[in-house]
GUZABA-987401 format. One line per 5 residues: number of its first residue (from 1); their letters; for each residue x, z, y of N, C-alpha, C. Coordinates in steps of 0.02 Angstrom, whole numbers, plus 50000, padded with zeros to 5 digits. Layout:
<mivexs>
NUM = A = X/Z/Y/X/Z/Y/X/Z/Y  ...
</mivexs>
This chain:
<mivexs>
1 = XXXXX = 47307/53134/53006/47296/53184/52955/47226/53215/52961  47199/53217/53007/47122/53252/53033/47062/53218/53004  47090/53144/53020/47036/53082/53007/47040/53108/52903  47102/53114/52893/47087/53108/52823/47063/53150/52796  47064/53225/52801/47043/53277/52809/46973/53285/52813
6 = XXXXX = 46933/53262/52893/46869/53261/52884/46844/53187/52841  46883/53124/52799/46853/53089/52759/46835/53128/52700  46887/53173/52662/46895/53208/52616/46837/53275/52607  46848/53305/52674/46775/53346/52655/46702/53319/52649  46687/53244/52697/46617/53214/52709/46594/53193/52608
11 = XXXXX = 46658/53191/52593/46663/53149/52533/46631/53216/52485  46675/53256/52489/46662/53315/52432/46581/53347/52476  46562/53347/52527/46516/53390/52538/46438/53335/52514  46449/53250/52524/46406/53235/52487/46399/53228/52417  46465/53247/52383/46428/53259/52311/46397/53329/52307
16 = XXXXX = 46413/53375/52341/46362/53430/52332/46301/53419/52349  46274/53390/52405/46220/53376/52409/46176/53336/52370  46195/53283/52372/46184/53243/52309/46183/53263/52235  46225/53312/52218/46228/53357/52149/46151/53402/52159  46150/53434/52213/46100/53489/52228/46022/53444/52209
21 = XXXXX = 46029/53377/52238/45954/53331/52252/45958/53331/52168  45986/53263/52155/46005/53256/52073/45960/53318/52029  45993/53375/52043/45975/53442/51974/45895/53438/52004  45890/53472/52070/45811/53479/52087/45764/53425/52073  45784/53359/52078/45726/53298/52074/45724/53292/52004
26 = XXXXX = 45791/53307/51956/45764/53306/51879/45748/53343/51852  45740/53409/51888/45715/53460/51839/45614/53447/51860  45598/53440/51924/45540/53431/51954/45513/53363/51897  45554/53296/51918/45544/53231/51863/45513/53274/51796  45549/53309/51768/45542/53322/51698/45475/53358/51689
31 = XXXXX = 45483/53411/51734/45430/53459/51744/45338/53423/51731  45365/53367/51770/45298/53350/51793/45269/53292/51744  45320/53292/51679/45320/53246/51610/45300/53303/51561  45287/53354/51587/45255/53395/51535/45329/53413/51474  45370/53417/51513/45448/53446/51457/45437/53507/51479
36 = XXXXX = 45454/53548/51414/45458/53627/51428/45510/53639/51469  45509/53704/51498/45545/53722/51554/45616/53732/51541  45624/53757/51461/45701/53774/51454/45771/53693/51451  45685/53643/51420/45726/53590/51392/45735/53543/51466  45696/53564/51524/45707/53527/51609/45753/53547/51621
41 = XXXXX = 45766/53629/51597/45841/53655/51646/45897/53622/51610  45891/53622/51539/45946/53600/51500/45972/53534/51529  45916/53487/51532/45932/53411/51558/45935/53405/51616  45912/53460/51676/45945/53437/51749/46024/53447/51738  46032/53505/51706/46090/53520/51719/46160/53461/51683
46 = XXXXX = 46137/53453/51639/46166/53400/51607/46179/53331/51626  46131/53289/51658/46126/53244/51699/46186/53253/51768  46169/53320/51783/46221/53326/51831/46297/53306/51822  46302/53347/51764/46354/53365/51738/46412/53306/51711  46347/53261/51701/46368/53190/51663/46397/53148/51705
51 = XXXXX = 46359/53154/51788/46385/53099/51822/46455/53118/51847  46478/53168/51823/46544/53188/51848/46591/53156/51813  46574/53161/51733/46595/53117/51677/46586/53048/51696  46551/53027/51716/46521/52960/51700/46499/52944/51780  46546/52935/51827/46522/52932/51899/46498/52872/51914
56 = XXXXX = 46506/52802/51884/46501/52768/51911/46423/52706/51872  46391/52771/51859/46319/52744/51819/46279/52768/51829  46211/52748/51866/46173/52789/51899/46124/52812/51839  46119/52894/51879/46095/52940/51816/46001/52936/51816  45997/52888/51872/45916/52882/51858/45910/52827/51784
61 = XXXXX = 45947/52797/51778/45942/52755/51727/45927/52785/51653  45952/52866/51641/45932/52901/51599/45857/52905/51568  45856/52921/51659/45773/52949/51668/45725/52892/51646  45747/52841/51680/45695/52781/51648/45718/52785/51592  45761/52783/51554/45756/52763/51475/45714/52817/51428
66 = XXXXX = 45729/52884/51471/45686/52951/51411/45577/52901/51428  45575/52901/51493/45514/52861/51508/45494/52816/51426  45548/52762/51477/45536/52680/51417/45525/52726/51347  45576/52758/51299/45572/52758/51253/45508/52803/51218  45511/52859/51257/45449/52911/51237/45390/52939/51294
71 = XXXXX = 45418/52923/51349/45378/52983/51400/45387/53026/51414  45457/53054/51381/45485/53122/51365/45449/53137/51338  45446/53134/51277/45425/53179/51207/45477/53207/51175  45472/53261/51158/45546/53267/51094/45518/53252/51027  45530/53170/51010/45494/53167/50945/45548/53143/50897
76 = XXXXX = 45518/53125/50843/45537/53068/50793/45499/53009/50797  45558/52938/50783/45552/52877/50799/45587/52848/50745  45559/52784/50737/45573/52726/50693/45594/52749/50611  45509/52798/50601/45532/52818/50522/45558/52870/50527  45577/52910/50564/45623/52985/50577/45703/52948/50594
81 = XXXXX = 45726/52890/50588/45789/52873/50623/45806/52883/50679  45747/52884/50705/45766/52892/50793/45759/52967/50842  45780/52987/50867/45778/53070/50886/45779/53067/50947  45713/53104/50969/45738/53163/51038/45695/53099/51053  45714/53130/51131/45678/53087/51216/45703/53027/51221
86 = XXXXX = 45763/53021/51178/45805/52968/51192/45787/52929/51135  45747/52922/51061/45773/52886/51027/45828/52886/51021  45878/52936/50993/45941/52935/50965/45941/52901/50886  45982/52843/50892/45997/52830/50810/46065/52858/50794  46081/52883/50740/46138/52899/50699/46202/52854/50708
91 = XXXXX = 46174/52792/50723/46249/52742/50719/46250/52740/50794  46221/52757/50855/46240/52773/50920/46285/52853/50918  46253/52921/50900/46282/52951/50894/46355/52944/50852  46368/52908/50820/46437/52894/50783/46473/52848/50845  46412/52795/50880/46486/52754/50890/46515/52798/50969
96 = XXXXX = 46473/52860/50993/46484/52891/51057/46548/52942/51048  46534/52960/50968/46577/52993/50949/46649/52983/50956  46653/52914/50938/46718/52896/50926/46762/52896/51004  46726/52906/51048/46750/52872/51122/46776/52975/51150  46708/52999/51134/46715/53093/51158/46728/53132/51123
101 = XXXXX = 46772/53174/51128/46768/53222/51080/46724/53272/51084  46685/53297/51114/46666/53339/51134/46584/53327/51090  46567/53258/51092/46526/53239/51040/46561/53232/50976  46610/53196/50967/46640/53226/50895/46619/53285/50877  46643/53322/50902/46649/53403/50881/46559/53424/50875
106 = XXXXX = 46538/53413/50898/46454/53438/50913/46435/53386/50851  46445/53314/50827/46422/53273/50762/46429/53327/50722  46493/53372/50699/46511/53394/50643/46487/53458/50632  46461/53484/50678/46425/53536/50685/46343/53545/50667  46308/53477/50655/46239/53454/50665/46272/53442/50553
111 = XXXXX = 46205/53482/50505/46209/53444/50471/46158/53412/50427  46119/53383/50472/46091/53323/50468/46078/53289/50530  46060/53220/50550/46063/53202/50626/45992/53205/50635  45961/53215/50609/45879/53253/50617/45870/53325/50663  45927/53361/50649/45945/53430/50693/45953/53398/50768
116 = XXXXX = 45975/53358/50780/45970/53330/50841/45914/53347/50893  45870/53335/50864/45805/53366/50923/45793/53428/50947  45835/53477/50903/45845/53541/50917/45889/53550/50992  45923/53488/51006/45972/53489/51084/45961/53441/51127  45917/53454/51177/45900/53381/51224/45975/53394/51264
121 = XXXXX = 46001/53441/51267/46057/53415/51333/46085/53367/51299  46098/53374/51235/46162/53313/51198/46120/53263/51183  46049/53271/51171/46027/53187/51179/46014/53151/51229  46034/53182/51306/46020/53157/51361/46117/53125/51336  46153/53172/51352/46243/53172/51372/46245/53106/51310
126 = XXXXX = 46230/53086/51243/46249/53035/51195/46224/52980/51229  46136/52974/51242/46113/52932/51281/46144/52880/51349  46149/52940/51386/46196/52922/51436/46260/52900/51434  46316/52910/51391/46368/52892/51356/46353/52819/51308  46308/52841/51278/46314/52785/51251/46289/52708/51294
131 = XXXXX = 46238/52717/51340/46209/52669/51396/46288/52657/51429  46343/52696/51444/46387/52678/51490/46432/52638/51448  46426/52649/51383/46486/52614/51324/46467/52557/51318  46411/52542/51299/46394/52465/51259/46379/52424/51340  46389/52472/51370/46372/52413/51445/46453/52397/51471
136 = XXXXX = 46502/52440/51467/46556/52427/51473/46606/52379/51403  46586/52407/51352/46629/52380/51316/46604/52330/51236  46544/52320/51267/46494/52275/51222/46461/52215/51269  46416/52244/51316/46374/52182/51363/46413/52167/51436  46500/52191/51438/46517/52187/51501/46490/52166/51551
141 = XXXXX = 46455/52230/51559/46407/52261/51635/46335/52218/51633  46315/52191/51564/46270/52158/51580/46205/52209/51586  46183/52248/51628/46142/52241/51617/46055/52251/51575  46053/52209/51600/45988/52185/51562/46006/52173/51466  46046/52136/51478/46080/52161/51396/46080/52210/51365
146 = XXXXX = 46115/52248/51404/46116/52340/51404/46073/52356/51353  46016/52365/51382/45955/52399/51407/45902/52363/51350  45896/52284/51348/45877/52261/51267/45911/52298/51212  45973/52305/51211/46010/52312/51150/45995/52399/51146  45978/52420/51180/45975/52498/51165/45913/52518/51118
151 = XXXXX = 45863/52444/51129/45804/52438/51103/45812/52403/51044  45861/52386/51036/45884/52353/50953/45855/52279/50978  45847/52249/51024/45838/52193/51030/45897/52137/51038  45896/52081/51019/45964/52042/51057/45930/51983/51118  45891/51968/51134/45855/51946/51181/45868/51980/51253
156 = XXXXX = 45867/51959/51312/45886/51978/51355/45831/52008/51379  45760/51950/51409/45716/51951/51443/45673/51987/51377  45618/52033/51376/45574/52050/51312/45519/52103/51351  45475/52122/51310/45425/52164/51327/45460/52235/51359  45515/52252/51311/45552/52320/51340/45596/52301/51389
161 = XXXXX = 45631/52259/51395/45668/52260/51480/45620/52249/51526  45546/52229/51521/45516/52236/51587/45483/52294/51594  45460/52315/51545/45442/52415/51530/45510/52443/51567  45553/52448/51553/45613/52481/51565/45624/52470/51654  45621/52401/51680/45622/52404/51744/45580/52427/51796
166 = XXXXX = 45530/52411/51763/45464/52455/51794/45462/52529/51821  45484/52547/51743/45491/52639/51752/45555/52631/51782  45602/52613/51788/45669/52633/51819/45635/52618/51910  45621/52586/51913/45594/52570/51980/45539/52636/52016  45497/52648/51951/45466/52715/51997/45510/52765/51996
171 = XXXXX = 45534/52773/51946/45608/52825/51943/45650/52822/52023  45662/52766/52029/45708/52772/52090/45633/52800/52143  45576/52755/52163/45537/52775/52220/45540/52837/52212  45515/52867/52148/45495/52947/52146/45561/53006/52185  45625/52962/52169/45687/53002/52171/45685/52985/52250
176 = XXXXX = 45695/52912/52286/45662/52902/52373/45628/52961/52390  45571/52948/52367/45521/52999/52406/45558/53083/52394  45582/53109/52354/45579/53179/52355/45656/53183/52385  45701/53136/52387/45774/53159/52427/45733/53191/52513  45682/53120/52532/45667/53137/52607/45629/53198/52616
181 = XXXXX = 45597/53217/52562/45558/53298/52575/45627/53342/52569  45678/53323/52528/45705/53371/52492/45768/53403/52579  45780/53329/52613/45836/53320/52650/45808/53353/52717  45741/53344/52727/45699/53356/52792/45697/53442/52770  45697/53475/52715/45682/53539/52712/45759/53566/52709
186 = X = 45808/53540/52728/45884/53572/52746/45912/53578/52806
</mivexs>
């Protein structure tokens, strides 16, 4: 009973830690992308928040995609179709919808999907939702598939999955390097 006990707390005390690194390295990440301060807190916190939802998808993969797609800009893309940091299209927000309610409810509330840029937490939380959907129940787990298709591509190998790995790759070093400052200062 002890053994299970101290498995059970090692377990819950590294998601706090790990929750704690997570919020601080994405709000710093963001910070240092030139995102205003309200819209870093909005998206550390959210990111956090998500992997609780969504535990089993690593939330740097976000981070590289706001990278790949804009740099974190909060802009308009592809003609005004596309929104936010994420490149949000309208038929992603619909098909995320159908899976959450919680985005349901927030679609019907937005009335036009242009208002969208007005909320990075929900274009990080659709983003992220939607990266975990079409990888589960479209490219089963592919992947590199994924990650084309988010780019409207159907090609596997292309200019944007090697953009995309690139930045996901400094994404992770950057996130390396600041756990060991972050872990050495506890």
């Amino acid at each position: 009973m002890k053994k299970l006990t101290i498995i059970i707390l090692a377990v819950f005390l590294s998601q706090i830690v790990f929750s704690g690194i997570l919020y601080d390295f994405t709000y710093q990440f963001l910070k240092s992308r030139k995102v205003p301060e309200q819209h870093a807190i909005v998206m550390a916190k959210t990111l956090e928040e998500e992997t609780k939802i969504i535990p089993n998808l690593d939330p740097l993969l976000a981070l590289a995609f706001g990278l790949t797609e804009t740099g974190f800009v909060n802009t308009f893309g592809d003609n005004g179709k596309a929104v936010g940091y994420f490149q949000i299209h309208e038929n992603a927000l619909f098909y995320v919808a159908n899976f959450y309610e919680d985005v349901r409810i927030f679609r019907k509330s937005l009335s036009s999907h242009s208002e969208l840029i007005r909320y990075p937490d929900w274009q990080l939380k659709i983003a992220y939702r939607y990266l975990y959907l079409t990888l589960k129940n479209v490219h089963k787990w592919d992947i590199t598939m994924a990650i084309s298709a988010y780019n409207g591509r159907k090609d596997r190998y292309n200019e944007y999955t090697i953009k995309f790995f690139r930045n996901y790759s400094d994404v992770i070093n950057e996130y390396y390097q600041f756990s060991k400052s972050y872990l050495a200062k506890k």
